[in-house]
Backbone as CSV, one residue per row, in Angstrom:
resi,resn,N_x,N_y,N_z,CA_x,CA_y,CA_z,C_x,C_y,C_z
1,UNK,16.413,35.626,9.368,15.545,35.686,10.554,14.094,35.455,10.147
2,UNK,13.681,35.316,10.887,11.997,34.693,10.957,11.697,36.234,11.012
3,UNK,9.935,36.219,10.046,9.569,36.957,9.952,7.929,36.534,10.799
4,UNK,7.886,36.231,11.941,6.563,35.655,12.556,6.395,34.302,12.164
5,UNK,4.740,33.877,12.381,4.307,32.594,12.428,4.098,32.103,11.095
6,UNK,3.498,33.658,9.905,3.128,32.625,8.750,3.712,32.385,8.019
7,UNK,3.222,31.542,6.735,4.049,30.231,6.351,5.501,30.848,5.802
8,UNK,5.500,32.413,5.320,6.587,33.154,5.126,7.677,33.155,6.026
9,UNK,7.291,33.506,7.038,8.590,33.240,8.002,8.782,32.009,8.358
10,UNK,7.970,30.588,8.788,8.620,29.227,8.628,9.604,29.004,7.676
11,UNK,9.256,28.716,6.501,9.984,28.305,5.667,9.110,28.722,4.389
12,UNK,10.494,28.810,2.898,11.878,28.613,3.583,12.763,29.857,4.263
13,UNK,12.491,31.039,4.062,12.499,32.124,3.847,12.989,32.188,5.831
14,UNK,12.115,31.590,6.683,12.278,32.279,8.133,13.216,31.371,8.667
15,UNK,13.738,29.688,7.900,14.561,28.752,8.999,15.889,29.324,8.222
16,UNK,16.352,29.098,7.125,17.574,28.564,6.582,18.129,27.410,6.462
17,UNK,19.524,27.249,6.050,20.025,26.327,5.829,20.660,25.512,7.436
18,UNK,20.566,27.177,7.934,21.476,26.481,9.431,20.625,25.975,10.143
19,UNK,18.828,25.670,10.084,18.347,24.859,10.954,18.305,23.315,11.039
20,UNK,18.483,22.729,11.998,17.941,21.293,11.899,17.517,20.974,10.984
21,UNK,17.502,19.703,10.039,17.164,18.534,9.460,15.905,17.823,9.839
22,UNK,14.541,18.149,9.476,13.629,17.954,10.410,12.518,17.559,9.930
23,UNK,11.318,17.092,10.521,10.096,16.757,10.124,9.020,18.222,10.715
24,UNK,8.706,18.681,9.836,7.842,19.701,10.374,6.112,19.456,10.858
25,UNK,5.657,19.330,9.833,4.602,18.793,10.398,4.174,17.993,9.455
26,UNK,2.800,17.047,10.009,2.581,16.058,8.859,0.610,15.849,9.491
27,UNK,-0.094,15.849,8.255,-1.340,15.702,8.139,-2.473,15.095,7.224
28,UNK,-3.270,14.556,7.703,-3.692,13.741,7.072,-4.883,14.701,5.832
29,UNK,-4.727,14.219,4.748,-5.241,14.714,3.487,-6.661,14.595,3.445
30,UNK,-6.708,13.452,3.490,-7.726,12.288,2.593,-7.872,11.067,3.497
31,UNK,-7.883,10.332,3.343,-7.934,8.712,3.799,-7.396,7.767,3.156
32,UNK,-6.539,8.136,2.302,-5.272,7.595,1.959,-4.163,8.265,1.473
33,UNK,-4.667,9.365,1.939,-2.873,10.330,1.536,-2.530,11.739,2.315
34,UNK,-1.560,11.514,3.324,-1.032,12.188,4.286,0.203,12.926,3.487
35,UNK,0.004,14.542,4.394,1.232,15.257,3.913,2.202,15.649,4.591
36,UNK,3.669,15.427,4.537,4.563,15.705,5.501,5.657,17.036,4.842
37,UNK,5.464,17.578,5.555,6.527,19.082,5.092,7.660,19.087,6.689
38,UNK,8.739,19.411,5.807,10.208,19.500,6.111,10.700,20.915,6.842
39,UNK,11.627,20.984,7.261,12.363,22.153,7.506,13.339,22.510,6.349
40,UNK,13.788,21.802,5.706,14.717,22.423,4.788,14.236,20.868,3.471
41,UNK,14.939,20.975,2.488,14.740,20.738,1.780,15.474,18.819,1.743
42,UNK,14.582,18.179,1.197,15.149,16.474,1.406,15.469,16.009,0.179
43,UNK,16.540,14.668,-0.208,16.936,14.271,-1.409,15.668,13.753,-1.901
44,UNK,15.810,14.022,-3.343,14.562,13.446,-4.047,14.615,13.494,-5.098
45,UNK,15.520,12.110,-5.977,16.026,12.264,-6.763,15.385,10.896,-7.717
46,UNK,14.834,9.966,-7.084,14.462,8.550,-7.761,13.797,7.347,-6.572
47,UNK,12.733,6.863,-6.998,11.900,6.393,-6.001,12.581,5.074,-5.887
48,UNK,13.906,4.421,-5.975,14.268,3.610,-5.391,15.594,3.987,-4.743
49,UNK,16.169,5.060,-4.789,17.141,5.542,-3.702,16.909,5.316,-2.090
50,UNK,17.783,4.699,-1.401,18.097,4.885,-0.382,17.934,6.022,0.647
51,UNK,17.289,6.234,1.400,16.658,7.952,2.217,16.420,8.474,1.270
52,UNK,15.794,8.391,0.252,14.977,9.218,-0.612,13.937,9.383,-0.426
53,UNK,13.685,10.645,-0.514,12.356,11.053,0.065,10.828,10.661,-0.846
54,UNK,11.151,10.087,-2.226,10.203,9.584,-3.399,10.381,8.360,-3.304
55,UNK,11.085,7.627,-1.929,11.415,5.946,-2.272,10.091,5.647,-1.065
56,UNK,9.103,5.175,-1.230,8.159,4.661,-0.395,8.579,4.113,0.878
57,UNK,9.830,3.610,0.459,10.290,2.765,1.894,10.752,3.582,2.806
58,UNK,11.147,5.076,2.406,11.521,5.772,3.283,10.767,5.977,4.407
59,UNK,9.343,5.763,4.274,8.470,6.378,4.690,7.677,5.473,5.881
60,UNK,7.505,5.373,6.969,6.861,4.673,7.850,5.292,4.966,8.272
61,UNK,4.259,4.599,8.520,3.162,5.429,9.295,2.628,4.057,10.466
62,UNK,2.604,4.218,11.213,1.968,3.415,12.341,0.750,3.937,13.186
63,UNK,-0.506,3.094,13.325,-1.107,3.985,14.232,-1.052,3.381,15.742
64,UNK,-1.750,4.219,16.679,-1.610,3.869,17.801,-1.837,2.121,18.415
65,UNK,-2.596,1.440,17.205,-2.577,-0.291,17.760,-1.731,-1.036,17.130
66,UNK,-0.840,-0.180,16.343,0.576,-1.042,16.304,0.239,-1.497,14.692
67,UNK,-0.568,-1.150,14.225,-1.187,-1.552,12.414,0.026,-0.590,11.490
68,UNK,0.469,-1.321,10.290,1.594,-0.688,9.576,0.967,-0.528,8.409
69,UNK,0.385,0.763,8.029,0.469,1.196,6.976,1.021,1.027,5.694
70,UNK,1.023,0.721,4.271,1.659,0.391,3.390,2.039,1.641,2.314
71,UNK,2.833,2.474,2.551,3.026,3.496,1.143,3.078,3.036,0.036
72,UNK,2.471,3.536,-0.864,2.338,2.837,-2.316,3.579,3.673,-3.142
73,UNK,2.781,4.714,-2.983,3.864,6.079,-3.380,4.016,7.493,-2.754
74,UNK,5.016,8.448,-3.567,4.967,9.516,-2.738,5.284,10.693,-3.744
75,UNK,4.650,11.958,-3.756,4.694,12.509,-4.653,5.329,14.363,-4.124
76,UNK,6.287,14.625,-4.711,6.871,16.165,-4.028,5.863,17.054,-4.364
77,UNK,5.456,18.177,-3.128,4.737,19.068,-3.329,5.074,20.163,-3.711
78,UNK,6.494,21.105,-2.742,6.915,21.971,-3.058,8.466,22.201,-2.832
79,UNK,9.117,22.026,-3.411,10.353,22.210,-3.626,11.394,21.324,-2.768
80,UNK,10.792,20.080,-2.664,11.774,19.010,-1.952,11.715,18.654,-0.711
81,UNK,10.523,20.298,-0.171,10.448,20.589,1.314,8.628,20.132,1.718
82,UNK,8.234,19.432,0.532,6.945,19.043,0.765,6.301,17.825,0.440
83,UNK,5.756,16.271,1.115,5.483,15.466,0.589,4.455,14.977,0.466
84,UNK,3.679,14.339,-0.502,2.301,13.556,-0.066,2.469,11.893,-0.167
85,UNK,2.113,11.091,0.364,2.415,9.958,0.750,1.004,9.605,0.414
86,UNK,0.801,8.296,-0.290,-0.291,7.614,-0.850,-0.391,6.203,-0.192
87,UNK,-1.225,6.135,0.602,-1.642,4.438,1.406,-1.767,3.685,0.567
88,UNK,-2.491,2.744,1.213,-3.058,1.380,0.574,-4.240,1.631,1.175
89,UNK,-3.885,1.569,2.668,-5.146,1.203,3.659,-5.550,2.111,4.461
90,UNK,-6.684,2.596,4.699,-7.211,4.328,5.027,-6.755,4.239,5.986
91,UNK,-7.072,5.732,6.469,-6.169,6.196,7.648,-7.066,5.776,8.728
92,UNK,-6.830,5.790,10.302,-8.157,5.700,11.200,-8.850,6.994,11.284
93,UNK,-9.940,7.125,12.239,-10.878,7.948,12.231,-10.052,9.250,13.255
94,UNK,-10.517,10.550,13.185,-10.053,11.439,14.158,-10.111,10.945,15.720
95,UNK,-9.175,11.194,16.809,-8.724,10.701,17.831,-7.940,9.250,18.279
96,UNK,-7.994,8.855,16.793,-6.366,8.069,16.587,-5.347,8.390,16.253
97,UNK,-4.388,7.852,17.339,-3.128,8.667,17.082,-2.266,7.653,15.836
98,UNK,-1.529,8.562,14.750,-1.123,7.872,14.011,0.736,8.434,13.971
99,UNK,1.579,7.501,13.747,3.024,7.842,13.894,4.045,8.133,12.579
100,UNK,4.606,9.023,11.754,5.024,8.775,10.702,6.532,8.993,11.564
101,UNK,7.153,7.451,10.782,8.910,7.754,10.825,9.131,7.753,9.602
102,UNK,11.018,8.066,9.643,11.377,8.404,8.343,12.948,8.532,9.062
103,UNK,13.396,7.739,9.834,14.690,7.446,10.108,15.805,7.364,9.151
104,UNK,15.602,7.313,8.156,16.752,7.386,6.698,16.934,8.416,6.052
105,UNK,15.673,8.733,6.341,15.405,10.073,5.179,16.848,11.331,5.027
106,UNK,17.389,11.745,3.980,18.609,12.399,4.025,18.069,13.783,2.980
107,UNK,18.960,14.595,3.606,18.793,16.082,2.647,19.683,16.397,1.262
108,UNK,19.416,16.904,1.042,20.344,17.360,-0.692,21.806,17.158,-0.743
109,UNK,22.067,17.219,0.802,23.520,17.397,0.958,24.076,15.314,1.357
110,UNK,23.145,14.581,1.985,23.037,13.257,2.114,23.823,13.202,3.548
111,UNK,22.884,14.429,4.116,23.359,14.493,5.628,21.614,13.980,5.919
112,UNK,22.183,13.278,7.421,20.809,12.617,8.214,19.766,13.600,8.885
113,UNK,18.878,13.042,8.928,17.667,13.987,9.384,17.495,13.859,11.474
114,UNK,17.227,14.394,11.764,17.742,15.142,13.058,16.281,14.642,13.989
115,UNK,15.088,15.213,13.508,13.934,14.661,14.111,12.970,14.140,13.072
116,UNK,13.068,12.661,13.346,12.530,11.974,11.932,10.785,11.508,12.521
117,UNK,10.250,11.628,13.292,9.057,11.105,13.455,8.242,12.238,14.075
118,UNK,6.857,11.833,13.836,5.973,12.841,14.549,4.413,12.226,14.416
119,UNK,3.826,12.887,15.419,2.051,11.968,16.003,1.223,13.116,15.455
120,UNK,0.580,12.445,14.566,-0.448,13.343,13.950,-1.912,12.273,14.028
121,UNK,-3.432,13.147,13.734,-4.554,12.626,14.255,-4.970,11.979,12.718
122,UNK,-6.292,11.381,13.305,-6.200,10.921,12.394,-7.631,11.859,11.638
123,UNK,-8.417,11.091,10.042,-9.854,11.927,9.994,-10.761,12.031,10.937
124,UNK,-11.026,13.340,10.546,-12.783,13.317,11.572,-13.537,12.337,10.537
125,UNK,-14.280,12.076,11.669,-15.205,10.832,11.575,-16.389,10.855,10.167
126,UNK,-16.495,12.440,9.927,-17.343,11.977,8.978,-16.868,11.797,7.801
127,UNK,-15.646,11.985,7.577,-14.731,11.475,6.166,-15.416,9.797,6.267
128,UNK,-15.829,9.188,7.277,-16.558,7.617,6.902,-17.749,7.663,7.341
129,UNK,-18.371,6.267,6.143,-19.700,6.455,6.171,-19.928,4.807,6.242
130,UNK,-20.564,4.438,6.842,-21.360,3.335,6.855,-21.291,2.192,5.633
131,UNK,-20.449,1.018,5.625,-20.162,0.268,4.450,-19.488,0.919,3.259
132,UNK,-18.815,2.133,3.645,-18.064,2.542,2.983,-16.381,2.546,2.000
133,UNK,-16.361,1.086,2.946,-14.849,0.924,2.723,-14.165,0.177,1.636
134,UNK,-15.288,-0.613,1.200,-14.564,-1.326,-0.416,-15.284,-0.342,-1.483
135,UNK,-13.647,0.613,-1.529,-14.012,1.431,-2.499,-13.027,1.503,-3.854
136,UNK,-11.994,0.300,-3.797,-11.004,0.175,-4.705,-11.736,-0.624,-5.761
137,UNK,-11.419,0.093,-7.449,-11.600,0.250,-8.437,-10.366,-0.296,-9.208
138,UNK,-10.197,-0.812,-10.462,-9.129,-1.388,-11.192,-10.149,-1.260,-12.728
139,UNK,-9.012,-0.848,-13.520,-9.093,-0.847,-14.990,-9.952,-2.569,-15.501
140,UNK,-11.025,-2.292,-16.135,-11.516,-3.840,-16.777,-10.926,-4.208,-18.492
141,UNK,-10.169,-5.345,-18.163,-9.849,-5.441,-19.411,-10.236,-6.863,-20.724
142,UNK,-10.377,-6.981,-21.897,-10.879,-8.090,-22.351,-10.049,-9.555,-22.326
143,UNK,-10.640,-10.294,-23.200,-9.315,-11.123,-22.925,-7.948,-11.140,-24.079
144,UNK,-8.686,-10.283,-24.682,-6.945,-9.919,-24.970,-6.299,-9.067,-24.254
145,UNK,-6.618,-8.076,-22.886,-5.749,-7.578,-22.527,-6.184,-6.278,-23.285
146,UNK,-7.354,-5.761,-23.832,-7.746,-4.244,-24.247,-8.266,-3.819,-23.127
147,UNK,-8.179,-2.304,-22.849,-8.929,-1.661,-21.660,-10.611,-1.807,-22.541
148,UNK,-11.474,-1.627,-21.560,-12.839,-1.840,-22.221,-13.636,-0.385,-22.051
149,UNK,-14.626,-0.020,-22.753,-15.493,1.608,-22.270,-16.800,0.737,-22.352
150,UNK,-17.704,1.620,-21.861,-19.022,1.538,-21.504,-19.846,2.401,-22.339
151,UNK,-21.166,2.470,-22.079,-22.279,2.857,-23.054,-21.378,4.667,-23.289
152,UNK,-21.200,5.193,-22.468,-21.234,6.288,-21.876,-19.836,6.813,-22.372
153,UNK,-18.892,5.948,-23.041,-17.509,6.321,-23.446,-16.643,6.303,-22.409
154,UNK,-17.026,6.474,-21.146,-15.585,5.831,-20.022,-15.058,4.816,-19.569
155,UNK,-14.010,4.624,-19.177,-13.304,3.283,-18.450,-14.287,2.450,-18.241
156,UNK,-14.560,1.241,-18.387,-14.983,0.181,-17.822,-14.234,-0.235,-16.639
157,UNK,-15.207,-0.159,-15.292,-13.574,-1.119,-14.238,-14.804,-2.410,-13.559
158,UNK,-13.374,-2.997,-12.648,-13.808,-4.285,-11.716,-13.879,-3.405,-10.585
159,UNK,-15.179,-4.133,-9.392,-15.112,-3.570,-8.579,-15.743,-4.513,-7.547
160,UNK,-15.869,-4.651,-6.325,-16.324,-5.656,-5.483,-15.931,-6.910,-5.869
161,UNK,-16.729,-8.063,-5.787,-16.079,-9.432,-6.250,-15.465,-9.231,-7.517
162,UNK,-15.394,-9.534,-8.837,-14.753,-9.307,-9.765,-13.320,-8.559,-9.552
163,UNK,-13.575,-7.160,-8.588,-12.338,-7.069,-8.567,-10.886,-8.030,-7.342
164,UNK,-11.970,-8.514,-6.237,-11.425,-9.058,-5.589,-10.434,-10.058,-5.989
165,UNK,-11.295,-10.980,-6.979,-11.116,-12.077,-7.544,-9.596,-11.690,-8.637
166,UNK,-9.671,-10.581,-9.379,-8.614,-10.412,-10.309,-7.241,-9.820,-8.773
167,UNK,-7.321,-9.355,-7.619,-6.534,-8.842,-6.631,-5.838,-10.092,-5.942
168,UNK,-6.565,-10.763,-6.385,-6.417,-12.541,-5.324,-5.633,-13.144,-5.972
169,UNK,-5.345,-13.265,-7.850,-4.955,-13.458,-8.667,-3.656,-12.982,-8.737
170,UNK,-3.658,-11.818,-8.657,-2.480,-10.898,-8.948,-1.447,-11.633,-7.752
171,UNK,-2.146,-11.255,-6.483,-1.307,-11.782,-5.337,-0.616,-13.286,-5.320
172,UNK,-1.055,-14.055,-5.652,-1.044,-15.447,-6.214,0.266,-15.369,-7.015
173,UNK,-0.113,-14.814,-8.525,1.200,-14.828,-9.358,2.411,-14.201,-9.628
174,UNK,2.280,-12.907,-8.539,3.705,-12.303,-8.574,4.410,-12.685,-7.856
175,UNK,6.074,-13.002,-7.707,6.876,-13.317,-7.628,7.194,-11.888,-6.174
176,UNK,7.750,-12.509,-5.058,7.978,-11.710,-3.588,8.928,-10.934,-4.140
177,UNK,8.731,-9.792,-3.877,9.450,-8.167,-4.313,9.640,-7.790,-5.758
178,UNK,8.363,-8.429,-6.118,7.592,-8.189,-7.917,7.641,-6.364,-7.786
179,UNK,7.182,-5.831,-6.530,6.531,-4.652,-6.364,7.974,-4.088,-5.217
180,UNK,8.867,-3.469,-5.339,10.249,-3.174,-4.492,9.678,-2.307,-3.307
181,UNK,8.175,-1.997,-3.450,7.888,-1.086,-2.329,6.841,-1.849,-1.380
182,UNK,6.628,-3.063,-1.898,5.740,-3.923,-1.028,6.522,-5.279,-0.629
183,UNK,7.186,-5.004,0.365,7.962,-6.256,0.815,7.072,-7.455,1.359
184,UNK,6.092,-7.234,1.678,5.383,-8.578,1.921,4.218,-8.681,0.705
185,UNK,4.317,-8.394,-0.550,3.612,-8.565,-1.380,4.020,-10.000,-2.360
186,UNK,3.127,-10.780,-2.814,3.558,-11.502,-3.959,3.523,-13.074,-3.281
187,UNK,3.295,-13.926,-3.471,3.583,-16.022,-3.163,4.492,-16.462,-4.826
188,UNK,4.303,-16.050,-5.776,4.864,-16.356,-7.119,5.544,-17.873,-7.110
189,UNK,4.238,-18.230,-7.038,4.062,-20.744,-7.228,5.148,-20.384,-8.291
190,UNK,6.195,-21.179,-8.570,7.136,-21.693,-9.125,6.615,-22.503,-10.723
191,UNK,6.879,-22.055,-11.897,6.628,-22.906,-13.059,6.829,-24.454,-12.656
192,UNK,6.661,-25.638,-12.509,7.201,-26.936,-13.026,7.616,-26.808,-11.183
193,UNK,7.291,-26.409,-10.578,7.884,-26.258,-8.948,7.297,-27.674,-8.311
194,UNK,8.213,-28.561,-8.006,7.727,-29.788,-7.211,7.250,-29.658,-6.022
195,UNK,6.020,-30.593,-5.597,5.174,-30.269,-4.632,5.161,-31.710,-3.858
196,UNK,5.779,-31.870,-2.699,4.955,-32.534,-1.781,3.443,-32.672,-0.503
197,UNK,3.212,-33.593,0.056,2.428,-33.569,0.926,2.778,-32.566,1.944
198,UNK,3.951,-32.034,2.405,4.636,-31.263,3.414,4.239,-29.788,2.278
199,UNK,4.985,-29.316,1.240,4.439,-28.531,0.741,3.306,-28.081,0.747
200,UNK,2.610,-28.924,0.086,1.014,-28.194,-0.087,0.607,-27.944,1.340
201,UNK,0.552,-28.512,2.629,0.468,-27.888,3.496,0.659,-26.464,3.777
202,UNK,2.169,-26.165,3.240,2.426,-25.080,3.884,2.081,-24.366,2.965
203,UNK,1.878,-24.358,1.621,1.353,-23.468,0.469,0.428,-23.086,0.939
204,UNK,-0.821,-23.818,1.563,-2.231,-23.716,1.909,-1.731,-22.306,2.979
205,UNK,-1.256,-22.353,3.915,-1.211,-21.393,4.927,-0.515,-20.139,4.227
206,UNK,0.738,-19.891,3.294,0.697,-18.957,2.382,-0.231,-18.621,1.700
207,UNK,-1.073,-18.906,1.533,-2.221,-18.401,0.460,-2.670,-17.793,1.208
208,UNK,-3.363,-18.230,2.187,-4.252,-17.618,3.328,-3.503,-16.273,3.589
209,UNK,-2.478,-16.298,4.081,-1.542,-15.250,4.314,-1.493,-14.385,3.482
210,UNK,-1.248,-14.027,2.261,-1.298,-13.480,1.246,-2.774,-12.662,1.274
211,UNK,-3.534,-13.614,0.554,-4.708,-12.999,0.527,-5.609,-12.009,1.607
212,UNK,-5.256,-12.411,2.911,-5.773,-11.517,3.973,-5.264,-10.916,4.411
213,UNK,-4.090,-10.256,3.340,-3.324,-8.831,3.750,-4.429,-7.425,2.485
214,UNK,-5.321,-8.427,1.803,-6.250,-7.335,0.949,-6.731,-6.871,1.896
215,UNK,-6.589,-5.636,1.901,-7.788,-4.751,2.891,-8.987,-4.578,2.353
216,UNK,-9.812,-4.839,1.524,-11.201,-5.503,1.272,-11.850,-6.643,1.946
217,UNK,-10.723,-7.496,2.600,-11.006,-9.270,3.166,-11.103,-8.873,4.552
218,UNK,-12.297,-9.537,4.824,-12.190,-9.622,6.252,-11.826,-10.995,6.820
219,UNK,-12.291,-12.253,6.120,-11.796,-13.315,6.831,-11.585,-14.516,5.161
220,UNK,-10.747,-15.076,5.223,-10.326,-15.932,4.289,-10.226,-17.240,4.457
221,UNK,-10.237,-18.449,3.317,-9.645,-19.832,4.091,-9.789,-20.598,2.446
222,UNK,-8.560,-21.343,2.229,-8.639,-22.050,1.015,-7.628,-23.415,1.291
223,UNK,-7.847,-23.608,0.152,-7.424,-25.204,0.562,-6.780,-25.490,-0.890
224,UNK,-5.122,-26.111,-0.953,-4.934,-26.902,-1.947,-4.932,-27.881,-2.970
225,UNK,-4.713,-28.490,-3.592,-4.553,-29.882,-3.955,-4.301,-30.193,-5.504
226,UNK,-3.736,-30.840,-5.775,-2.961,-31.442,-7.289,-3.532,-32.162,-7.929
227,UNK,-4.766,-32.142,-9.499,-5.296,-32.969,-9.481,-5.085,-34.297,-10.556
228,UNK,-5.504,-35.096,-11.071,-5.049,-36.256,-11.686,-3.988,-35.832,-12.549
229,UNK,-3.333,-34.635,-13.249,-3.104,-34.201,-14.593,-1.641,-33.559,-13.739
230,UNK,-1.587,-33.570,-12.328,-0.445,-32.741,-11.965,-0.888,-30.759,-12.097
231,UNK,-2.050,-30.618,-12.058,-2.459,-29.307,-12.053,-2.427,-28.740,-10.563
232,UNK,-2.194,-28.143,-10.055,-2.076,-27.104,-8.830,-3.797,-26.506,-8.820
233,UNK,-4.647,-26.458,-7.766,-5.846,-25.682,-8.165,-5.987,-25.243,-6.562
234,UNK,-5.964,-23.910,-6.518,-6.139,-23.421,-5.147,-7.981,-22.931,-4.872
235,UNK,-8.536,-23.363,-4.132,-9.570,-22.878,-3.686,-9.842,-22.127,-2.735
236,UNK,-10.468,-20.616,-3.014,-10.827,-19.818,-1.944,-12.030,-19.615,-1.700
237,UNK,-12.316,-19.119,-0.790,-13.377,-18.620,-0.149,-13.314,-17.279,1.151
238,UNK,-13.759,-16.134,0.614,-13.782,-15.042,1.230,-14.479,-14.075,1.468
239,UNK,-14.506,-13.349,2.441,-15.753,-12.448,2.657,-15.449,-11.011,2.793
240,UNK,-16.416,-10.476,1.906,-15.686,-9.004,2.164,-16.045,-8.063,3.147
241,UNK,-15.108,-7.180,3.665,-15.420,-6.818,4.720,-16.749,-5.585,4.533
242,UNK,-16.908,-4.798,3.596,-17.779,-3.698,3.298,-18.986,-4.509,3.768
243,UNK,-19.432,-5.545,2.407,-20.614,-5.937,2.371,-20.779,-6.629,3.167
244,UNK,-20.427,-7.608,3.418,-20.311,-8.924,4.047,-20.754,-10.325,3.103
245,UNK,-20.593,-9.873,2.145,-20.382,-10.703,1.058,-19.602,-11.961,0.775
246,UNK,-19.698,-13.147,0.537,-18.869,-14.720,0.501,-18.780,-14.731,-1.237
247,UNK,-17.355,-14.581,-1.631,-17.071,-14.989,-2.914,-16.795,-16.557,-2.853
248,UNK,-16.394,-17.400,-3.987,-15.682,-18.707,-3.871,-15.099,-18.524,-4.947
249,UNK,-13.769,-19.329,-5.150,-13.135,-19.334,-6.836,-12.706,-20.146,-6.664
250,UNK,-11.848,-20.715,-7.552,-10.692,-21.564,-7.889,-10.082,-21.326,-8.308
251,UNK,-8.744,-21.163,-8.578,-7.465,-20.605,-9.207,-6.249,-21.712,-9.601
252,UNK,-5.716,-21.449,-10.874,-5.282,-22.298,-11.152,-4.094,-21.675,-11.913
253,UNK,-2.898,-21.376,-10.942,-1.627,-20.455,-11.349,-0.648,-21.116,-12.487
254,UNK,-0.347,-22.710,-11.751,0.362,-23.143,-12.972,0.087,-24.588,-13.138
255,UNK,1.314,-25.003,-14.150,0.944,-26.756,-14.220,2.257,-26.606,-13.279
256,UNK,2.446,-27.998,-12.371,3.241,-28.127,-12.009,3.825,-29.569,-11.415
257,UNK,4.952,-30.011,-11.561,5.149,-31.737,-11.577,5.067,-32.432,-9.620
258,UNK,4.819,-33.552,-9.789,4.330,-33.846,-8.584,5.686,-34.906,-8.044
């Protein structure tokens, strides 16, 4: 029996085993990491299991204009019955409504969950500040591939263009479901991959696509073309959304026959 409202008598101590399969409540942390606690305890055994509660995909968040959230990862808080869920892309501001499902999600026993979704708000407003939003950081490394330190003995990282530019890259050369928790992540150009006039067309509009799923980009546009040698060289041009900043590059993923 329940012993009242606090967290003692909820759970686990006040539901048991005989309650519903459930989503209890779920709240936003941070601005990129929301916490969802259970009624009883959920499988969580390996982050690529099926209704596993550590498999990212389990995990849905939508906010009220229909925008899909990307879980990166998810980490147990307290005993199977507690989760934190790690974005990509911040949460909205307080008085947006935001939706977490979790329709798969299964318990210890690999019985189904009973009430899988629930509307939680989003931050108060002053969690943001004014050009605040390109705030993603990445390890800087040399060109052999050493992490680098600074005067000061810490990490060296990329950040604003530089890092854009190595994010644009990445996206470019991994291969679609490089990353098993980012299903629309990755274009991965083909080694020696033959290219027509019909191709490069449509490559051109994949790129674009790709790249302006970075939530740093506010607007993108590049253009293909193959040059005397059979080289592939993609050209971008993008602006970031914080600053309002225009990078340009060129990228040049592989050789490839014409």
């Amino acid at each position: 029996m329940s012993w009242g409202l606090s967290p003692w008598g909820l759970h686990p101590y006040g539901l048991g085993t005989s309650v519903p399969f459930s989503v209890l409540s779920v709240e936003a942390r941070a601005e990129l990491v929301v916490r969802v606690s259970l009624t009883r305890a959920a499988l969580a055994q390996q982050s690529t299991g099926v209704g596993d509660a550590l498999n990212p995909r389990t995990w849905l968040i939508v906010d009220e204009n229909g925008f899909a959230f990307t879980v990166l990862s998810v980490r147990e808080i307290s005993l199977a019955t507690a989760f934190e869920l790690y974005l990509l892309q911040k949460l909205g501001p307080s008085g947006i409504s935001h939706t977490l499902h979790a329709p798969f999600l299964k318990d210890t026993q690999g019985g189904a969950i009973t009430v899988s979704e629930m509307d939680f708000d989003g931050l108060q407003a002053a969690a943001f500040s004014a050009g605040a939003r390109s705030t993603q950081v990445d390890f800087a490394k040399s060109a052999d591939n050493f992490f680098q330190f600074g005067a000061g003995g810490d990490y060296e990282v990329h950040a604003g263009n530089s890092l854009l530019k190595k994010l644009f890259y990445r996206r470019l050369s991994t291969s679609p479901g490089g990353f098993f928790h980012l299903a629309d992540y990755g274009l991965g150009i083909g080694l020696k991959e033959p290219l027509n006039a019909a191709r490069l067309v449509q490559l051109k509009v994949e790129v674009q696509k790709q790249l302006q799923l970075e939530p740093e980009v506010e607007q993108v546009a590049a253009s293909v073309r193959l040059d005397a040698n059979g080289v592939l060289l993609i050209m971008v041009s993008a602006k970031i959304a914080a600053t309002g900043t225009e990078i340009k590059e060129t990228f040049i993923p592989r050789v490839v026959s014409t």
